[in-house]
MIDO-536427 format. One record per atom (N, C-alpha, C): residue in one letter; x, y, z. Coordinates in nm, 2 decimals, padded with zeros to 4 digits. Layout:
<atoms>
+------+--------+--------+--------+
: type :      u :      v :      w :
+------+--------+--------+--------+
:    a :      X :      Y :      Z :
...
+------+--------+--------+--------+
</atoms>
This chain:
<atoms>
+------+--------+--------+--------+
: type :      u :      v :      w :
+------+--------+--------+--------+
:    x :  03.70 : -01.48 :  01.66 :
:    x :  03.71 : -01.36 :  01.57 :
:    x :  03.63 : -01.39 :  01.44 :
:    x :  03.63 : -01.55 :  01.37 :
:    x :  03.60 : -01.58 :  01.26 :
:    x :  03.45 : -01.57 :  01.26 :
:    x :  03.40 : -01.64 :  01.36 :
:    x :  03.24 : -01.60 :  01.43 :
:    x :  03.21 : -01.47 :  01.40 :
:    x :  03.26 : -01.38 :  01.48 :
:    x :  03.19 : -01.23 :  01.49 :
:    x :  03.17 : -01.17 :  01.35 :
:    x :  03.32 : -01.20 :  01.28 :
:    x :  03.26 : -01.16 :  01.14 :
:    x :  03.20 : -01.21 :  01.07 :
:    x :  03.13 : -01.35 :  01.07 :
:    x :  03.06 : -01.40 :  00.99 :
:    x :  02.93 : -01.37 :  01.05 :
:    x :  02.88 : -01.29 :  01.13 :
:    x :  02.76 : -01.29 :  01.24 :
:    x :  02.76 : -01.11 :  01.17 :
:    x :  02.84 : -01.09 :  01.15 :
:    x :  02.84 : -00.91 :  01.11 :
:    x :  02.81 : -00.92 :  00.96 :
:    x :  02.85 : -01.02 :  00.87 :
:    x :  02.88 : -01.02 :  00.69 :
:    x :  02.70 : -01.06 :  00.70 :
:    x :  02.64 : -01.14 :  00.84 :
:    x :  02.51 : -01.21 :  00.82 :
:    x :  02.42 : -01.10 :  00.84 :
:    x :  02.45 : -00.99 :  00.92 :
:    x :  02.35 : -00.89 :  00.96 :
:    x :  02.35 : -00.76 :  00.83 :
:    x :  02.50 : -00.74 :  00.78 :
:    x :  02.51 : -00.66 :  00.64 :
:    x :  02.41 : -00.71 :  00.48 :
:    x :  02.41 : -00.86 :  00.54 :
:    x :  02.33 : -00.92 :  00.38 :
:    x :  02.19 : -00.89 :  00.46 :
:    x :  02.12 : -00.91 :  00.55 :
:    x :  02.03 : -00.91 :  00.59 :
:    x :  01.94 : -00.77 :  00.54 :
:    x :  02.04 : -00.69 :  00.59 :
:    x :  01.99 : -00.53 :  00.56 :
:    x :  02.03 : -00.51 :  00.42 :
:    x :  02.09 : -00.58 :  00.37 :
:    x :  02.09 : -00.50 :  00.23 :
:    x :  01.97 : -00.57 :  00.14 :
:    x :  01.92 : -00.72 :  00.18 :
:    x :  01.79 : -00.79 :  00.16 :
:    x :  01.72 : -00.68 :  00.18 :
:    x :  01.69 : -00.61 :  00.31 :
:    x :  01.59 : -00.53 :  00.32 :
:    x :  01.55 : -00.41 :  00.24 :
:    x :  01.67 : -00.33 :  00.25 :
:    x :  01.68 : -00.23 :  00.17 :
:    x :  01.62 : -00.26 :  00.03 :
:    x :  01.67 : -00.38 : -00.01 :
:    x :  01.62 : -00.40 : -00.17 :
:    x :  01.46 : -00.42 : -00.18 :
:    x :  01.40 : -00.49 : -00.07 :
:    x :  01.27 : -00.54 : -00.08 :
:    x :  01.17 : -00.37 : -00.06 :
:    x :  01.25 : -00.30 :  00.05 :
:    x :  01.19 : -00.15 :  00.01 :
:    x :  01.19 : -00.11 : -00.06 :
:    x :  01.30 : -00.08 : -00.17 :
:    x :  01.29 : -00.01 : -00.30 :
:    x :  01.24 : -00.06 : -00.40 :
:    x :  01.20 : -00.18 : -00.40 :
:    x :  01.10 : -00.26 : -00.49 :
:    x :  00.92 : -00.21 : -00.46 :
:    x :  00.92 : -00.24 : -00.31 :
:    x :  00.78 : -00.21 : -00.25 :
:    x :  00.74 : -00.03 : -00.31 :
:    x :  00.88 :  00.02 : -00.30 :
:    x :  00.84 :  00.21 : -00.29 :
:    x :  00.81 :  00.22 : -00.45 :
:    x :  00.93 :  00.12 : -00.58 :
:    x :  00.89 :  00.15 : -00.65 :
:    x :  00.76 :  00.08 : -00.72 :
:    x :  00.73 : -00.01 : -00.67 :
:    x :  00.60 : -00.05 : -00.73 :
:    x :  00.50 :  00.03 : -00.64 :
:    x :  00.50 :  00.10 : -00.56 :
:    x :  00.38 :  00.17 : -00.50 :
:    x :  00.38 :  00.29 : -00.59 :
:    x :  00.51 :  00.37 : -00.65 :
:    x :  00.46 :  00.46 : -00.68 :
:    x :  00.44 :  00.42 : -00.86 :
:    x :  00.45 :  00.37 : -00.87 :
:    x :  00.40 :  00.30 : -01.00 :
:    x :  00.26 :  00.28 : -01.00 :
:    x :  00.20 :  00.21 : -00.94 :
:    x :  00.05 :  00.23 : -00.89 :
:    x : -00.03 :  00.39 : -00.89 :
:    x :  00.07 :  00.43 : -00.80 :
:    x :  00.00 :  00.57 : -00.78 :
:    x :  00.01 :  00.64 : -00.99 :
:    x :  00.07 :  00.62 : -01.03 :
:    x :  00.11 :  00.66 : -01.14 :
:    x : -00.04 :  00.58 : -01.24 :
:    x : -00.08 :  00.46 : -01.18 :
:    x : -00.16 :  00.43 : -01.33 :
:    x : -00.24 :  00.52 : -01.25 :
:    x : -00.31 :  00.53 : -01.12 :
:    x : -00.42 :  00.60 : -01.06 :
:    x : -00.45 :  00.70 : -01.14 :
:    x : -00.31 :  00.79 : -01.11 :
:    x : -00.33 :  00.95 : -01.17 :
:    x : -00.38 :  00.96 : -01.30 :
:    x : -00.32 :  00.85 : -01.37 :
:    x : -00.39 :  00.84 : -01.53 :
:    x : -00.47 :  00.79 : -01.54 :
:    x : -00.55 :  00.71 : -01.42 :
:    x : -00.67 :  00.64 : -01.46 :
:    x : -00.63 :  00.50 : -01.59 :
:    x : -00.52 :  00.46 : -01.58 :
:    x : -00.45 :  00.37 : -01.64 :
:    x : -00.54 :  00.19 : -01.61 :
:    x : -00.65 :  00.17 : -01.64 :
:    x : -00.69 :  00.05 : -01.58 :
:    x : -00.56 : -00.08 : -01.65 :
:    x : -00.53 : -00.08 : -01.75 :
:    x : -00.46 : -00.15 : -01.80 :
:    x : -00.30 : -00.16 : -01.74 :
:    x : -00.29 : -00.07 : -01.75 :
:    x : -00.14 : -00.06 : -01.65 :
:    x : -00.11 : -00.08 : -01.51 :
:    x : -00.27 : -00.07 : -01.40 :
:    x : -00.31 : -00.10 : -01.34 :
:    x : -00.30 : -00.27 : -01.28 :
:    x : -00.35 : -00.30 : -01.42 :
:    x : -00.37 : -00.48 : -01.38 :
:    x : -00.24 : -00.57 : -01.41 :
:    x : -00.17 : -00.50 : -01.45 :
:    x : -00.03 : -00.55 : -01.48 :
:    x :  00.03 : -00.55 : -01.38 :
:    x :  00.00 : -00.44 : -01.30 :
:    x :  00.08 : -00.44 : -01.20 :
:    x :  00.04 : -00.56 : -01.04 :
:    x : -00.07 : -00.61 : -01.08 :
:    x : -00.17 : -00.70 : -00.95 :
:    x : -00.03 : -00.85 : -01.04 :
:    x :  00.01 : -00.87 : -00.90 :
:    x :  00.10 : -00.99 : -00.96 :
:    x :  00.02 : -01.16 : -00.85 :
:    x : -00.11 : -01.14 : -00.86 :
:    x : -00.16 : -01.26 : -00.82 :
:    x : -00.28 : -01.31 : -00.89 :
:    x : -00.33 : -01.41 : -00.89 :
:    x : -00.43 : -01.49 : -00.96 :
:    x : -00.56 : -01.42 : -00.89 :
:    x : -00.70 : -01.33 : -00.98 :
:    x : -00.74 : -01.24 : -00.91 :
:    x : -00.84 : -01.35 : -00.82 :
:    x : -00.85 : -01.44 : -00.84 :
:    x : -00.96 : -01.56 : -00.75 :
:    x : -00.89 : -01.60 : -00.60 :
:    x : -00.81 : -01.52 : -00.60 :
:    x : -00.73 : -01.59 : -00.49 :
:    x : -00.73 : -01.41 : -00.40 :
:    x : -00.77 : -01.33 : -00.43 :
:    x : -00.80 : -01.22 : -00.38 :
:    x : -00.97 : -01.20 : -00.38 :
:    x : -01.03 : -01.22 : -00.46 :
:    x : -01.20 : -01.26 : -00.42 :
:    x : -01.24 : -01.19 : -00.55 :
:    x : -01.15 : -01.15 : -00.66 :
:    x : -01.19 : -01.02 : -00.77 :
:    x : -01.20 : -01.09 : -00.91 :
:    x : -01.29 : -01.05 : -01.01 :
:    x : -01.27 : -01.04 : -01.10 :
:    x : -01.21 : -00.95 : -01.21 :
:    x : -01.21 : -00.96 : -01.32 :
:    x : -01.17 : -00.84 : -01.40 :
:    x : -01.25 : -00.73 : -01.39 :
:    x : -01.38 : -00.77 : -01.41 :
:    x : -01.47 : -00.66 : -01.39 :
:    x : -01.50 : -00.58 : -01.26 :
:    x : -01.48 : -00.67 : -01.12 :
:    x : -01.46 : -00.63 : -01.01 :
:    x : -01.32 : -00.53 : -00.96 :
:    x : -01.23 : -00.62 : -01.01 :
:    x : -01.11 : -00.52 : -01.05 :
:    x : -01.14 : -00.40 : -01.05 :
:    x : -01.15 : -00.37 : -01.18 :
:    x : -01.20 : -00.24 : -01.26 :
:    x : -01.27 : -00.19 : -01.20 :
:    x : -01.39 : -00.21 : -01.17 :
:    x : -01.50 : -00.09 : -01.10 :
:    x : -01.41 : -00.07 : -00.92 :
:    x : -01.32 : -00.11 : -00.88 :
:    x : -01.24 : -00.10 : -00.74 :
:    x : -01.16 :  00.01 : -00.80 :
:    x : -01.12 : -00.03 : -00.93 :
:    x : -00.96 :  00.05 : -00.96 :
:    x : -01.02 :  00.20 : -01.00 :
:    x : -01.14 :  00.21 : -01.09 :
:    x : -01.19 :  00.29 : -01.10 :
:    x : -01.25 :  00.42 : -00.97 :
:    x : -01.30 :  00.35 : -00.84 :
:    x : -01.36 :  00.42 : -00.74 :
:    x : -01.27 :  00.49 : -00.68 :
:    x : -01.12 :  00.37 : -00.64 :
:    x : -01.00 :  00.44 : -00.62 :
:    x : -00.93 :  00.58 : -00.74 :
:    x : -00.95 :  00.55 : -00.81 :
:    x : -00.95 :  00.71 : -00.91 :
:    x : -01.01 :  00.80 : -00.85 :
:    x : -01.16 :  00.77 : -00.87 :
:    x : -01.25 :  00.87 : -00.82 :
:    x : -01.22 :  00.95 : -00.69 :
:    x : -01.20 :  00.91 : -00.57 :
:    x : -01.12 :  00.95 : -00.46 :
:    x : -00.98 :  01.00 : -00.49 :
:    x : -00.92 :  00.95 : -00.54 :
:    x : -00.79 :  01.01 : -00.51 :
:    x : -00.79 :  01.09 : -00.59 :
:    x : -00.85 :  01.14 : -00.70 :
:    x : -00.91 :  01.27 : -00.81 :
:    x : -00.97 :  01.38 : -00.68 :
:    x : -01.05 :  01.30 : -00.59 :
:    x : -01.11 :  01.40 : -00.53 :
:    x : -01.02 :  01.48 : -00.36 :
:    x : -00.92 :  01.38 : -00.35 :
:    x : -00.85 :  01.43 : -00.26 :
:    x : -00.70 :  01.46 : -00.26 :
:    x : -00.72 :  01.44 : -00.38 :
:    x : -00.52 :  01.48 : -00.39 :
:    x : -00.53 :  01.60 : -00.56 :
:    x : -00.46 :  01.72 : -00.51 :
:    x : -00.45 :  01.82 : -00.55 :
:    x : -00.31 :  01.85 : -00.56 :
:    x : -00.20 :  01.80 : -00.67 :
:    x : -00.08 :  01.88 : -00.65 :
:    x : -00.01 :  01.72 : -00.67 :
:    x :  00.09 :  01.73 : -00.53 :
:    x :  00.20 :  01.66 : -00.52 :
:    x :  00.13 :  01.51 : -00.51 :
:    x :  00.22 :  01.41 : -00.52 :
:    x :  00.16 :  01.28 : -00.51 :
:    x :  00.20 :  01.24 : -00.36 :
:    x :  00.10 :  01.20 : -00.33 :
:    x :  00.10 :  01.16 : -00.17 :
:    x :  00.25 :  01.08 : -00.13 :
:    x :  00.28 :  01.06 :  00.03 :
:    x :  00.42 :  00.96 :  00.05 :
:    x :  00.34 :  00.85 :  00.03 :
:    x :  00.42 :  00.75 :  00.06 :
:    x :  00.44 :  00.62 :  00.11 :
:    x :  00.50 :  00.54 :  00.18 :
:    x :  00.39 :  00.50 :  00.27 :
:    x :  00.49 :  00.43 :  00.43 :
:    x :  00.47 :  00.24 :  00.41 :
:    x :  00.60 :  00.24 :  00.39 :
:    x :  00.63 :  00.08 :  00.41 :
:    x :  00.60 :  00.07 :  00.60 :
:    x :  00.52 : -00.01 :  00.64 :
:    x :  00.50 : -00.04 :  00.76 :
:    x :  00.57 : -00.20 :  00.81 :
:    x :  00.57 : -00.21 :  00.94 :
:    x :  00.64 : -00.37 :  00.94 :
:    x :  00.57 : -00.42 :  00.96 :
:    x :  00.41 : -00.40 :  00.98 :
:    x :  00.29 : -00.49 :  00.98 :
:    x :  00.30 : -00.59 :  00.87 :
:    x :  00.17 : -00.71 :  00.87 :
:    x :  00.19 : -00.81 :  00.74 :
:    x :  00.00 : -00.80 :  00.80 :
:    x : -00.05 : -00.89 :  00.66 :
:    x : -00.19 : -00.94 :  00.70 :
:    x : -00.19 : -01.03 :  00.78 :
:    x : -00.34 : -01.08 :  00.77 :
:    x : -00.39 : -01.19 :  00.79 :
:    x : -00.31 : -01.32 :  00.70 :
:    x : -00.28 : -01.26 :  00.58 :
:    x : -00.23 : -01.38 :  00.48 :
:    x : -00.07 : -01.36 :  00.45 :
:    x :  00.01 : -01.27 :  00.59 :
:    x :  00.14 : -01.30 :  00.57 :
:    x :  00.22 : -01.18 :  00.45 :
:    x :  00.08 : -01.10 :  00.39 :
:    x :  00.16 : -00.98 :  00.30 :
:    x :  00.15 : -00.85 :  00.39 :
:    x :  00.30 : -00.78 :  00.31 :
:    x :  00.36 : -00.65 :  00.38 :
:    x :  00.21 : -00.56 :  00.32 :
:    x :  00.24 : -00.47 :  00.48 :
:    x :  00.12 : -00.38 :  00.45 :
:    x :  00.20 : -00.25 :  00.43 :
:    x :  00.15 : -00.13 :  00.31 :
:    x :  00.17 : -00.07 :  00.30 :
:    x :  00.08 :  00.06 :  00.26 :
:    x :  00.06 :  00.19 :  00.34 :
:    x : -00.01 :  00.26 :  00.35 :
:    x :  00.01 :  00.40 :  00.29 :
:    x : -00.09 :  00.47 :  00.19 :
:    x : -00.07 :  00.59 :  00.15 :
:    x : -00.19 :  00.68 :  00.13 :
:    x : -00.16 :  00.77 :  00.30 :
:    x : -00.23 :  00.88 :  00.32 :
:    x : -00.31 :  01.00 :  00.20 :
:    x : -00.43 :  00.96 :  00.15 :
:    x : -00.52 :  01.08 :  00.06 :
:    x : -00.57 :  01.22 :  00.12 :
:    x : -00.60 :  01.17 :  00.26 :
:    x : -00.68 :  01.23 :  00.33 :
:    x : -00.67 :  01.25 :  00.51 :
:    x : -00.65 :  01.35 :  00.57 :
:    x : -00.63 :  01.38 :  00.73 :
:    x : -00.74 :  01.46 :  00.74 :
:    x : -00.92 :  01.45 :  00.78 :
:    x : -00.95 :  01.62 :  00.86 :
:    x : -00.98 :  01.59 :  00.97 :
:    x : -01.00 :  01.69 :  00.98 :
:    x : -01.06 :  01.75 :  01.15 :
:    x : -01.21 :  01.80 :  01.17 :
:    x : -01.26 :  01.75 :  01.04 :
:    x : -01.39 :  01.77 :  01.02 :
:    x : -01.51 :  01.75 :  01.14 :
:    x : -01.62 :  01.82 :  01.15 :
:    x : -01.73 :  01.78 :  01.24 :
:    x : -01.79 :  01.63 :  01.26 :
:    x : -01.82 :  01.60 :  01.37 :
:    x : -01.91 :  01.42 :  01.32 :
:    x : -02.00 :  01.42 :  01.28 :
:    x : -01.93 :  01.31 :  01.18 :
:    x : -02.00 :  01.26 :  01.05 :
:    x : -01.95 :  01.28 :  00.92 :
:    x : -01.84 :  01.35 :  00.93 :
:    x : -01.81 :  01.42 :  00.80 :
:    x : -01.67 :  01.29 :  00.79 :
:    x : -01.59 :  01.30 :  00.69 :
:    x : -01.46 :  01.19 :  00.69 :
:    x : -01.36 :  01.23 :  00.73 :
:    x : -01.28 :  01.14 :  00.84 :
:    x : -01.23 :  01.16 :  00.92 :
:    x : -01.05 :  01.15 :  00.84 :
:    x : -01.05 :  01.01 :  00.78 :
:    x : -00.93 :  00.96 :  00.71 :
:    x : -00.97 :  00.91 :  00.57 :
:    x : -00.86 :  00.92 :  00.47 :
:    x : -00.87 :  00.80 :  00.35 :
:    x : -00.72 :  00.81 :  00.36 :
:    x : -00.75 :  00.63 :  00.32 :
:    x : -00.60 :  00.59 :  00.23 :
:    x : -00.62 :  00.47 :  00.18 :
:    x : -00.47 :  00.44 :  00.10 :
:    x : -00.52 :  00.34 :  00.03 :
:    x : -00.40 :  00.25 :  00.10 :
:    x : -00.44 :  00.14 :  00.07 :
:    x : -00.35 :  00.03 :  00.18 :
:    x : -00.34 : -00.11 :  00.02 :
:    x : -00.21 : -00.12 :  00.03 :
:    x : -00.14 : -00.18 : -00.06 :
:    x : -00.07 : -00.26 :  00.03 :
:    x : -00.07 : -00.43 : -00.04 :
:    x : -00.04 : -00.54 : -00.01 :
:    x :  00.07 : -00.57 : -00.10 :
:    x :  00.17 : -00.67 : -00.03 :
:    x :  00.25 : -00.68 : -00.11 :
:    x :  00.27 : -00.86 : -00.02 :
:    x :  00.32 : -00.93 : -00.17 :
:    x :  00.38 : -01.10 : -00.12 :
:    x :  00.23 : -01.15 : -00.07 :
:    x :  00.29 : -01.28 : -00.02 :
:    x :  00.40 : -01.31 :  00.05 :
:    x :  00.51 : -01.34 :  00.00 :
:    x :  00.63 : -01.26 :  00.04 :
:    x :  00.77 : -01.27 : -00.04 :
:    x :  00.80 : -01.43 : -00.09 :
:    x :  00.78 : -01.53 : -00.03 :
:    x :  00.75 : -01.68 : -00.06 :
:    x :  00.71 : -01.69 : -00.15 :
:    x :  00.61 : -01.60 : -00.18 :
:    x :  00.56 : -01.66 : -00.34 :
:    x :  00.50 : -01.55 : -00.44 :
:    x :  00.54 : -01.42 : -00.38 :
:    x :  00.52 : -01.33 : -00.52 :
:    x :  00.60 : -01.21 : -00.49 :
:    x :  00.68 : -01.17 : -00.57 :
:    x :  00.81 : -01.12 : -00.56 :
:    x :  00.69 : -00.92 : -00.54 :
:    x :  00.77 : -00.84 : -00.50 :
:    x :  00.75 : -00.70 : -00.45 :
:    x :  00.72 : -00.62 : -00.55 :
:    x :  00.73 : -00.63 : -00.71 :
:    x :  00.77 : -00.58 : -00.83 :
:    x :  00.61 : -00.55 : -00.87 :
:    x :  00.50 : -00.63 : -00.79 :
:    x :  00.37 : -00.64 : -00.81 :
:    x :  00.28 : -00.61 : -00.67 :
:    x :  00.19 : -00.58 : -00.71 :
:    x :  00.10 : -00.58 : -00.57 :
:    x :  00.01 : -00.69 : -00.56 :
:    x :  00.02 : -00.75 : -00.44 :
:    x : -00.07 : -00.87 : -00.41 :
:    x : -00.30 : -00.84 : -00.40 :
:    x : -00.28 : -00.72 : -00.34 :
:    x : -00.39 : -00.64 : -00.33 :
:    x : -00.41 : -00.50 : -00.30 :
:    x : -00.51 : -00.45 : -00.28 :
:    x : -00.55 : -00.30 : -00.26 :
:    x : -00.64 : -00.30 : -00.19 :
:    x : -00.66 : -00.16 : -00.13 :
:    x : -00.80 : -00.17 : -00.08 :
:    x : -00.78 :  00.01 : -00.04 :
:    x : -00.91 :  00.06 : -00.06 :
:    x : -00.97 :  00.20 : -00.04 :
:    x : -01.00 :  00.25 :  00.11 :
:    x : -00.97 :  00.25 :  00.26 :
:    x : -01.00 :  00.25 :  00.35 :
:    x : -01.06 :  00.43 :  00.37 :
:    x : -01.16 :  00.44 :  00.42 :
:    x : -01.27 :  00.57 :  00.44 :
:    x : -01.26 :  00.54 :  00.60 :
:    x : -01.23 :  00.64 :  00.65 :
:    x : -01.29 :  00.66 :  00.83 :
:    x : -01.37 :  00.76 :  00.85 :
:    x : -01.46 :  00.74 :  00.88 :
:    x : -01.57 :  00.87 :  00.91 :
:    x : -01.55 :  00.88 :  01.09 :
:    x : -01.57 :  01.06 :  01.12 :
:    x : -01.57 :  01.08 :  01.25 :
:    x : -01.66 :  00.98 :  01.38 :
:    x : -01.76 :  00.96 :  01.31 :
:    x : -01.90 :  00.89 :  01.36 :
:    x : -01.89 :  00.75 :  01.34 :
:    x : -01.79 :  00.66 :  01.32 :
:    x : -01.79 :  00.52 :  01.27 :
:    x : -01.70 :  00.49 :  01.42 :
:    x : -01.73 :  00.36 :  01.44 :
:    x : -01.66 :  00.30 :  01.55 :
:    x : -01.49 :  00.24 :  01.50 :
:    x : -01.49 :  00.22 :  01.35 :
:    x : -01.38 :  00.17 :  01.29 :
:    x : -01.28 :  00.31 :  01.34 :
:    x : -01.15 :  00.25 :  01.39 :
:    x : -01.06 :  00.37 :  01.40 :
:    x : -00.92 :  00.32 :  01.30 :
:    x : -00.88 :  00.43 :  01.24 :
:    x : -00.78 :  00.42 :  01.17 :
:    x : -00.62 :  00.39 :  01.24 :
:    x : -00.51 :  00.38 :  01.21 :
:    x : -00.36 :  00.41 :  01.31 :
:    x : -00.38 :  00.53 :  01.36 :
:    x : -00.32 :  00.50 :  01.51 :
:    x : -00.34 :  00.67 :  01.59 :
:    x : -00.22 :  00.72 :  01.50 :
:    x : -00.21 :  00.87 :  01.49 :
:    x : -00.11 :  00.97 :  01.40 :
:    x :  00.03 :  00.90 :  01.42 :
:    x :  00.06 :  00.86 :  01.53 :
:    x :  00.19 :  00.83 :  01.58 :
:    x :  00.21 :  00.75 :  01.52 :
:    x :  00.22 :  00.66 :  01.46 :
:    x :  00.20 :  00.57 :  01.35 :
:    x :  00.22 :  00.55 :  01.24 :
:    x :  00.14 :  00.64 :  01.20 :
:    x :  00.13 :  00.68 :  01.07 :
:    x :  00.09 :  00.83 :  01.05 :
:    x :  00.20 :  00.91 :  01.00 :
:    x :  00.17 :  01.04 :  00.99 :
:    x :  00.05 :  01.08 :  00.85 :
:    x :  00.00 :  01.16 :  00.91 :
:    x : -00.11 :  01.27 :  00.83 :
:    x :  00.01 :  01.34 :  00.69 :
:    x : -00.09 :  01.33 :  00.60 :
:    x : -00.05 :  01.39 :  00.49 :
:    x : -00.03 :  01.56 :  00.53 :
+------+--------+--------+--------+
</atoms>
């Protein structure tokens, strides 16, 4: 009997671990989205919680990334601020991937098929959720061999 409840108290902390590392990840994503909309470079880099040489960036590389990501999401988001899907994927280097739909058409080939932006987070080992580990601007054109998640996956804006 002592077993089962300490095997149940282990699966309750577990998920309440989880729960917390999601509302960290949701609220630092939409914190992000927030310098975006303002075009906030500075508020922006506060929020990168890793050493940018360890990502391949400089300040000024930074900046002209953080800035293009403006430019796009100026150009595809109109209104409400996009969701955000914590996924259970991780990288290559072990951080949670997290993805936020700008863009779904159904456009002719050649035209753009998807955008989003794909936010990194950790590795929980060594950089807490409160920050983003990296970014990145992902474009799928109809005509490119690169495919994005099929819908099922990841729903369309």
């Amino acid at each position: 009997m002592f077993a089962a409840m300490l095997a149940v108290g282990c699966i309750s902390s577990e998920r309440q671990k989880e729960n917390s590392d999601q509302q960290d990840i949701k609220a630092t994503s939409q914190a992000v989205l927030a310098t975006i909309e303002k075009k906030d470079v500075k508020g922006f880099r506060a929020l990168v919680g890793v050493p940018l040489d360890q990502i391949g960036q400089t300040e000024v590389t930074l900046t002209r990334k953080f800035e293009r990501i403006c430019d796009v999401y100026a150009e595809y988001i109109k209104g409400e601020r996009p969701p955000v899907y914590i996924t259970d994927s991780v990288s290559t280097f072990n951080k949670r991937v997290v993805f936020v739909p700008l863009y779904s058409g159904k456009g002719l080939k050649g035209e753009v098929g998807q955008v989003r932006l794909m936010l990194l987070f950790g590795p929980k080992t060594h950089y807490k959720y409160d920050k983003i580990s990296d970014i990145a601007l992902q474009i799928f054109n109809h005509n490119a061999n690169d495919l994005p998640l099929p819908d099922s996956e990841l729903p369309a804006p």
